[in-house]
Every structure is written in structure tokens, then in C-alpha cells.
Backbone as a printed PyTorch tensor [residue, N CA C, xyz], in Angstrom:
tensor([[[ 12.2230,  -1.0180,  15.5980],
         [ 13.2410,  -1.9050,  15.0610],
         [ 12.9920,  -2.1420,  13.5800]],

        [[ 13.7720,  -2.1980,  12.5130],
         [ 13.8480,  -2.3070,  11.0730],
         [ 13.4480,  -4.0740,  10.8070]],

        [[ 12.7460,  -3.9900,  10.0150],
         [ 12.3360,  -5.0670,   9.8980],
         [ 11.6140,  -5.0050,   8.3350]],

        [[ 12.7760,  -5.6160,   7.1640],
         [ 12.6430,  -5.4580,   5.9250],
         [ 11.3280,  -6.3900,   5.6070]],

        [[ 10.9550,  -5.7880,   4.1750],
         [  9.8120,  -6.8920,   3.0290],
         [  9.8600,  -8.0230,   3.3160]],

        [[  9.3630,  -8.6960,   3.3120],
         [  9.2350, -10.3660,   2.9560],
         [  8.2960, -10.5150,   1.6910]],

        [[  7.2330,  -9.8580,   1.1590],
         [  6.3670, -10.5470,   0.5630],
         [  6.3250,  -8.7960,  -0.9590]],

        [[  6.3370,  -9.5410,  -1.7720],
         [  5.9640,  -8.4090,  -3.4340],
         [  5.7580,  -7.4270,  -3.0550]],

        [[  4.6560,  -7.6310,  -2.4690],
         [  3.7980,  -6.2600,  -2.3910],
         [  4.4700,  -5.2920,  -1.4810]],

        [[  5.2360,  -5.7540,  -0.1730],
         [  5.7710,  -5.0560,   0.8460],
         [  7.1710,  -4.3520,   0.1990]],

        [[  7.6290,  -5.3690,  -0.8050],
         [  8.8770,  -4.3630,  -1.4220],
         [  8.4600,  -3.7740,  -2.8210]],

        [[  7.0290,  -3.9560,  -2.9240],
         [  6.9620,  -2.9130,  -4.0200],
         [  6.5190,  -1.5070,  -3.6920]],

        [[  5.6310,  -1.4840,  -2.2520],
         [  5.3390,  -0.5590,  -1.3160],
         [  6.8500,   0.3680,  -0.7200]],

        [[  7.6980,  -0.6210,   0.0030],
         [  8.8700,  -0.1850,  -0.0340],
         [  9.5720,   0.8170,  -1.0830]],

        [[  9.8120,   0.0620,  -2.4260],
         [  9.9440,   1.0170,  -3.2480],
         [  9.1010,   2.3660,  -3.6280]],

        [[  8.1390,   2.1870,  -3.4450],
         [  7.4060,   3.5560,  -3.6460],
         [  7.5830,   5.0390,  -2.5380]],

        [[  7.8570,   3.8990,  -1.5340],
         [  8.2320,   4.7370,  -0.4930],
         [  9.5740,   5.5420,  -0.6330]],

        [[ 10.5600,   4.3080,  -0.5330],
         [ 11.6660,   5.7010,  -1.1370],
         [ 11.7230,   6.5840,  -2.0990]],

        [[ 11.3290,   5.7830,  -3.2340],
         [ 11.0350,   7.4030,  -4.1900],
         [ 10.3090,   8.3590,  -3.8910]],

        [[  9.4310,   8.3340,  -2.6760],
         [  8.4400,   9.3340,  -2.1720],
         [  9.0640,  10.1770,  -1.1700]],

        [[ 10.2420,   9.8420,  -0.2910],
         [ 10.5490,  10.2490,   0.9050],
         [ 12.0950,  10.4120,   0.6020]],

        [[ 12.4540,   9.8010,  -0.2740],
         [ 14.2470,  10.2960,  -0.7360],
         [ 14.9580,   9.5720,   0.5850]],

        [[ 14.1700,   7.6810,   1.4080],
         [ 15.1470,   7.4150,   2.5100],
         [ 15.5210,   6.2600,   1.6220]],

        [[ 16.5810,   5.2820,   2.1530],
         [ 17.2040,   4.1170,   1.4730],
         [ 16.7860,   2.6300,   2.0880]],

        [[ 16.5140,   3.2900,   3.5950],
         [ 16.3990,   1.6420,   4.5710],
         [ 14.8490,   2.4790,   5.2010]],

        [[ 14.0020,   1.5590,   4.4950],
         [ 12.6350,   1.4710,   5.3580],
         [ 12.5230,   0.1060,   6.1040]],

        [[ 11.5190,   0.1880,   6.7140],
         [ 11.2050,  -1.1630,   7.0070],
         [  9.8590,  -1.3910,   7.0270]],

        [[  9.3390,  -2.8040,   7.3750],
         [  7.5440,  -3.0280,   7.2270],
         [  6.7850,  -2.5000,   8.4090]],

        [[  7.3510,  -2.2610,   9.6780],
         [  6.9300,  -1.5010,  10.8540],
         [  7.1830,   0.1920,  10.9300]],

        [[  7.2500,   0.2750,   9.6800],
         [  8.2830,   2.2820,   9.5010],
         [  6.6190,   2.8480,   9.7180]],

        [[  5.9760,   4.1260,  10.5340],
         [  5.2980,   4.6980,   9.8890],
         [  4.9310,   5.4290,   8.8570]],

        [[  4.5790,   6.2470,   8.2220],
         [  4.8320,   6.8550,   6.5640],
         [  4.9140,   8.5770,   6.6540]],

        [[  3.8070,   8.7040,   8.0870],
         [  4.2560,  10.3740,   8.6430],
         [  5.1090,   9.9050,   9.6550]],

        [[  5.6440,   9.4480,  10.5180],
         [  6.6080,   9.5770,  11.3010],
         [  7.9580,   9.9760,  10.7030]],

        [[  7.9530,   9.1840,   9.6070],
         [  9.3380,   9.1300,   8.6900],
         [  8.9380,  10.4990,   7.7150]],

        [[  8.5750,  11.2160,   7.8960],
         [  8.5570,  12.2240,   6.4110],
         [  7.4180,  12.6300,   6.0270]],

        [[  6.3640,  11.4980,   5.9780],
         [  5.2920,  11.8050,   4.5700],
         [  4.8140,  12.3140,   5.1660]],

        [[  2.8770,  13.4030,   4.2200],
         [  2.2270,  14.0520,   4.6250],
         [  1.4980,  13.7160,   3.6210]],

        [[  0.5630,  14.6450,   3.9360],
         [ -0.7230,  14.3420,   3.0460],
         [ -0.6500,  14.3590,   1.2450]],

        [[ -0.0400,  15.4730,   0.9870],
         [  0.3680,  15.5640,  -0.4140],
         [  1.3230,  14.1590,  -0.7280]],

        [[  2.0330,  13.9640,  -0.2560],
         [  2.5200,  12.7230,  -0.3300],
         [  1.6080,  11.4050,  -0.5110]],

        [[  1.1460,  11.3180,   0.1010],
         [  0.1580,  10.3180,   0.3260],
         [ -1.1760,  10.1320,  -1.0030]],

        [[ -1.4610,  11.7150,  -1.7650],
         [ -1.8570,  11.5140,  -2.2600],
         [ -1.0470,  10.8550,  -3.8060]],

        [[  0.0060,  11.1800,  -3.7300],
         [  1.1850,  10.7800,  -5.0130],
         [  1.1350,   9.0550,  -4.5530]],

        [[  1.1100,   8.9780,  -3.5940],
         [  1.1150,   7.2730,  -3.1900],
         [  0.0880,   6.4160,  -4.1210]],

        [[ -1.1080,   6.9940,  -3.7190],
         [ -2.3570,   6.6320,  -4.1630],
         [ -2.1980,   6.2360,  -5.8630]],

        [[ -1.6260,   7.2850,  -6.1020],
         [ -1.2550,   7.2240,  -7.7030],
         [ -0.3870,   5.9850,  -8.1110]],

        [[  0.9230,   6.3230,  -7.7350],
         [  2.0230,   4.9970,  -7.9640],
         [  1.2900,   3.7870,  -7.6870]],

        [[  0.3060,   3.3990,  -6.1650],
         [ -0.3180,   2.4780,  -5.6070],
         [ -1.4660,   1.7880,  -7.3520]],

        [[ -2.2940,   3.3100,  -7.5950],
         [ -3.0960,   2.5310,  -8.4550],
         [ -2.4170,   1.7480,  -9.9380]],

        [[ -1.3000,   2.4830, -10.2670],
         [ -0.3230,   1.7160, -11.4280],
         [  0.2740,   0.9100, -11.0820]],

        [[  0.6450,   0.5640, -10.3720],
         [  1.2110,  -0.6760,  -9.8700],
         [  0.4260,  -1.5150,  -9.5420]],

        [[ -0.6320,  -1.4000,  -9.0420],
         [ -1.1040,  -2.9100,  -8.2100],
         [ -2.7140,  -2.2810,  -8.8290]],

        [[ -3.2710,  -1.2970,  -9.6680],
         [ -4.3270,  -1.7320, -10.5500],
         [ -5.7960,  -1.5980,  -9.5380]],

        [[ -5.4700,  -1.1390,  -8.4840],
         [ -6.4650,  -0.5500,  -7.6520],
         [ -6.4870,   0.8270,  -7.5340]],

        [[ -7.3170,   1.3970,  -7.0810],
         [ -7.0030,   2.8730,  -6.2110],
         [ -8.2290,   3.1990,  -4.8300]],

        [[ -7.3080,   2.9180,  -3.7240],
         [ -8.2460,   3.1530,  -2.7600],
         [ -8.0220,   4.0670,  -2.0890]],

        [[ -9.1390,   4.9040,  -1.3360],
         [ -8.9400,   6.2660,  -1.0900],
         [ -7.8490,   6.8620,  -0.4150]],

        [[ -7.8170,   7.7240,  -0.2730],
         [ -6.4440,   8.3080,   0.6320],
         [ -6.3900,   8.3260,   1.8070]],

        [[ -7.6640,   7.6350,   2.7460],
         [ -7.7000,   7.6540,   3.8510],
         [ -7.1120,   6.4570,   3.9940]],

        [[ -6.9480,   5.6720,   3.2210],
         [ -6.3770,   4.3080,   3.5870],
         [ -4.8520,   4.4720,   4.2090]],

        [[ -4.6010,   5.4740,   3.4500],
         [ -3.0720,   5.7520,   3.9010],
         [ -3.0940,   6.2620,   5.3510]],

        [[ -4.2670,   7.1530,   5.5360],
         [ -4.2930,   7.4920,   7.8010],
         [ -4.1650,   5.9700,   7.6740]],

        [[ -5.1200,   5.3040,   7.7230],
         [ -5.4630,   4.1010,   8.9170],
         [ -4.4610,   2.7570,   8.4810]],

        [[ -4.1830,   2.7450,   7.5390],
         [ -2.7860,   1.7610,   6.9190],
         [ -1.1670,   2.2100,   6.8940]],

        [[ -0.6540,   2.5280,   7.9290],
         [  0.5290,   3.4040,   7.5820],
         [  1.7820,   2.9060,   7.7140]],

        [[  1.6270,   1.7890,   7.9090],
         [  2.6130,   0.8380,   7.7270],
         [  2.9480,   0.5070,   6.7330]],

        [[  4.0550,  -0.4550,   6.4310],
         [  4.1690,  -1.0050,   4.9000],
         [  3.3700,  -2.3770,   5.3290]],

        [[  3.5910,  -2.8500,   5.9060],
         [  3.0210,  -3.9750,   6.7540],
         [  1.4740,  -4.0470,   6.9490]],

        [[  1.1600,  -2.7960,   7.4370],
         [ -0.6910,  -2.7060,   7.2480],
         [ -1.0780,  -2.1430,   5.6220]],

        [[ -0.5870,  -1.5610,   5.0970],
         [ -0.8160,  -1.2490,   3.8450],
         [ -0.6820,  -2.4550,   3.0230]],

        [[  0.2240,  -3.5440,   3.0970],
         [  0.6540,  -4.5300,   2.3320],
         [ -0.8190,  -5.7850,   2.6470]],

        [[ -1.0560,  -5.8530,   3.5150],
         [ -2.2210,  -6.1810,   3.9850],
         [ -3.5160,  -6.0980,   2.7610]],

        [[ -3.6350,  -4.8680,   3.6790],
         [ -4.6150,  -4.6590,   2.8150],
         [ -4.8040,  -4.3150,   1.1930]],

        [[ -3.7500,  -3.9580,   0.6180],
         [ -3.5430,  -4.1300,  -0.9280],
         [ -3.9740,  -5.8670,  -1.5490]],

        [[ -2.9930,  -6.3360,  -0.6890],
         [ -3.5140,  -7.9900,  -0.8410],
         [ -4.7780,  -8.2960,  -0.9960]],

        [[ -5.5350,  -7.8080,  -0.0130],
         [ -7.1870,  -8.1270,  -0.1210],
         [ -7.7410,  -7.6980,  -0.9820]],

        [[ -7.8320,  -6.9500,  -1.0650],
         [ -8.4100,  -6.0540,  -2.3840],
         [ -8.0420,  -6.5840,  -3.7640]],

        [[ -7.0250,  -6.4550,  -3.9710],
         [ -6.4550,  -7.2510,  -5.4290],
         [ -6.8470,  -8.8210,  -5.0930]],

        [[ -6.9140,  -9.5470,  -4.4140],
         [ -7.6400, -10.8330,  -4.3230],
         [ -9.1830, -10.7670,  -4.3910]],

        [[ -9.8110,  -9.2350,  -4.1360],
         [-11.0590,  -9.8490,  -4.1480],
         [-11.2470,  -9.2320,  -5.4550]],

        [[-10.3360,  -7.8890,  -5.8610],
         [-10.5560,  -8.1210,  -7.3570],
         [-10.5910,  -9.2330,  -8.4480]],

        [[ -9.6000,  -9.5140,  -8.1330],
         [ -9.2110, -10.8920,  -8.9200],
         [-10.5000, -12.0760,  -8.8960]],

        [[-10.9420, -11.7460,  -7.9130],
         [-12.4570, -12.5810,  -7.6860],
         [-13.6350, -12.3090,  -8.2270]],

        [[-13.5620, -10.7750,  -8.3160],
         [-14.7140, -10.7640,  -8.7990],
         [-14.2520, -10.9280, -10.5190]],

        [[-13.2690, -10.6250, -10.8200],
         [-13.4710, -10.7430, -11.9490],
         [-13.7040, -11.9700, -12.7560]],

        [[-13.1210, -13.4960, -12.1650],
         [-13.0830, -14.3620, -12.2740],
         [-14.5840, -14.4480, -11.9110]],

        [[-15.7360, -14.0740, -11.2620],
         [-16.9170, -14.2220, -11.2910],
         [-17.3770, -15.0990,  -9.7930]],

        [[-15.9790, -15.3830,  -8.7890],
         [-15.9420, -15.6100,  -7.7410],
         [-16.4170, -15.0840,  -6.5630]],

        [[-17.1260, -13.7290,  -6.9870],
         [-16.9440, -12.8120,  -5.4270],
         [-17.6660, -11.8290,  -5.7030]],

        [[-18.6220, -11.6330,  -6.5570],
         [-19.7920, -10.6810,  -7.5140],
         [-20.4010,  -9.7710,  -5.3160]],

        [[-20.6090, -10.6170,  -4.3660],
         [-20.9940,  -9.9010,  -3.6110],
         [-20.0700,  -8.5830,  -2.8990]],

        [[-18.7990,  -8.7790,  -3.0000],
         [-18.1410,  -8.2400,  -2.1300],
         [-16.9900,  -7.5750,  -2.8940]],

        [[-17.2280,  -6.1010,  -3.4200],
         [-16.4280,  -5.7670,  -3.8000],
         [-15.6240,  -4.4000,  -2.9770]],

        [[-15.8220,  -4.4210,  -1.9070],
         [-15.1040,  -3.0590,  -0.6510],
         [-15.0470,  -3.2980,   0.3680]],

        [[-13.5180,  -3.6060,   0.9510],
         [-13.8470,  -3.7960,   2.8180],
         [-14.4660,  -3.0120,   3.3850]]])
């Protein structure tokens, strides 16, 4: 069942997605190979992912995150614990 963004990150994920897959209506429960993508894909993700949101985490994230919904997730964390460490908040923990 389609079930749009609610939160930045999920429609900025969203957007990356259609420019990656050429669809118009994703949703946060879409898988990313069910719908189209593949690995080469995934690695172009990684890319858009690190300019946009200022991380880059490996490409396996994309197997085990393949949701917009599990991907949105976990982008969140990461850029929060960036944001932590840089602020000098979180010096222990910088990788789930």
C-alpha cells in the first residue's frame, strides 16, 4: 500500500529516488530493488545520499535499508550523531 513522506529526509530520499528510477509515486514502504533499482543504482544513491545529507555510508546500507522508511531512519541517526560529535557531544560513538 502507498504510503507517502512525512518527515525531510523521507521526501528528500523520495526525491532521489525518482530521479534514480524515472517513477513519479513512491512511497515510504516501496522497496528500491523491487521497484527497479540494482546495484549500480544504489551505488549513484550513495553519492546523491552523501551531497545531500553530508554523510556517506556504505552501499550495503542500501541491501539492509531498502525502504525509504528504513533508510530515512537510519540517515537520521547518523546525521544526529554527527551533529554530536561535532558539537563535542558524542566523541564515543561515531558508527552504528
Amino acid at each position: 500500500d502507498y504510503l507517502a513522506p512525512s518527515t525531510q529526509i523521507e521526501h528528500q530520499l523520495v526525491d532521489i529516488w525518482k530521479t534514480l528510477l524515472d517513477i513519479e509515486e513512491i512511497g515510504v514502504h516501496d522497496n528500491f530493488f523491487s521497484i527497479g533499482g540494482h546495484s549500480l543504482l544504489a551505488i549513484q544513491m550513495i553519492s546523491m545520499i552523501k551531497s545531500i545529507f553530508h554523510i556517506e555510508p556504505p552501499v550495503k546500507i542500501i541491501f539492509t535499508y531498502s525502504t525509504i522508511e528504513q533508510l530515512a531512519k537510519f540517515i537520521d541517526i547518523l546525521t544526529s550523531r554527527r551533529q554530536n560529535i561535532e558539537n563535542g557531544e558524542d566523541v564515543e560513538t561515531t558508527y552504528l
